[in-house]
C-alpha positions as CSV (number, residue, x, y, z in Angstrom):
1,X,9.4,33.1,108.5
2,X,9.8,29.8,110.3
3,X,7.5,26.7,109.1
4,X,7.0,24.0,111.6
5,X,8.0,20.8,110.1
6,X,4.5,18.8,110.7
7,X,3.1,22.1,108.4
8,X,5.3,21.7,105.9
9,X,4.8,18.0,105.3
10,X,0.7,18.6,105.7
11,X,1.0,21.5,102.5
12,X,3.4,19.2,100.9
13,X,1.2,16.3,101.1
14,X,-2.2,18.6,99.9
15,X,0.1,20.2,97.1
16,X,1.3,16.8,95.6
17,X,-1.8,15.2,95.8
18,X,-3.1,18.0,93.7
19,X,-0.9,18.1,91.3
20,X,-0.7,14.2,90.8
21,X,-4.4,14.3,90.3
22,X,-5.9,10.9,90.0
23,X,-2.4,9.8,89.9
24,X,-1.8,10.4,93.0
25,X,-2.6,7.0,94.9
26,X,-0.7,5.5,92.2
27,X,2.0,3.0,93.6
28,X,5.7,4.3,93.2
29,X,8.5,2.4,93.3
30,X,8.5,0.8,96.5
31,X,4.8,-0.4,97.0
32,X,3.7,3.2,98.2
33,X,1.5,5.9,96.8
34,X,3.2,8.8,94.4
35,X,2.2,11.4,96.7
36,X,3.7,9.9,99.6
37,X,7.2,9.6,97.1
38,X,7.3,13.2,96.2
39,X,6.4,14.5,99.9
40,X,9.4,12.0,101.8
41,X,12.1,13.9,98.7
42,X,10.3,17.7,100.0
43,X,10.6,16.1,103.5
44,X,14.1,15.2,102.8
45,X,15.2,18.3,100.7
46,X,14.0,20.5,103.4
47,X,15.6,19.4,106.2
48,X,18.9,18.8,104.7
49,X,20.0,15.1,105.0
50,X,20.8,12.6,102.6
51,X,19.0,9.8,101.5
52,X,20.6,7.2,104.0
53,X,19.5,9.4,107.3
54,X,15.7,9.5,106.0
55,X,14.4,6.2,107.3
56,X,16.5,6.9,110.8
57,X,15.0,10.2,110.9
58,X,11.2,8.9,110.2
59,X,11.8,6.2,113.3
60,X,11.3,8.9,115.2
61,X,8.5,11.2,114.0
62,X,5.3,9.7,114.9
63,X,3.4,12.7,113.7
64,X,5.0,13.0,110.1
65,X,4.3,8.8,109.8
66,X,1.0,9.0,110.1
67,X,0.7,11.8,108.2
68,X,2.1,10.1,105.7
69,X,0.0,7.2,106.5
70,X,3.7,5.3,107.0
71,X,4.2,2.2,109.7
72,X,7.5,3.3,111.5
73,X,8.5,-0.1,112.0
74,X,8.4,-1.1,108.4
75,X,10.1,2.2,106.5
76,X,11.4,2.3,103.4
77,X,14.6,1.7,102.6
78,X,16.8,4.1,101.5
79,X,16.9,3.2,98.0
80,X,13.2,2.6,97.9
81,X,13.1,6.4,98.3
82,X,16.4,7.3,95.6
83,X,14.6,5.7,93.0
């Protein structure tokens, strides 16, 4: 069964904010909320890249940004999202 990728970050998202419970708006390393941290590793796991290609790869989906409530001109780095 084939999950579109815009799903999968949406059930990721709900799934870690339930688990992270009143953590979940936390700030992570990097300035950004704990949820948003564990869905960009399922994001990242998922479609097979390394940590480098993330940020490139966000640039240019709108819909997954604001899902995760990310500006696309001011990413994360790469190590922002390692850590």
């Amino acid at each position: 069964m084939e999950i579109d990728l815009l799903d999968f970050v949406e059930q990721c998202r709900d799934l870690a904010k339930q688990a992270l419970g009143k953590h979940a708006g936390e700030p992570a390393s990097g300035g950004f909320a704990r949820w948003v941290h564990v869905v960009l590793h399922c994001f990242r796991l998922e479609e097979g890249h390394s940590y480098r290609e993330t940020p490139n790869r966000l640039k240019y989906m709108t819909e997954i940004c604001d899902v995760l409530g990310l500006d696309r001109e001011n990413l994360p780095d790469y190590s922002t999202i390692y850590k």
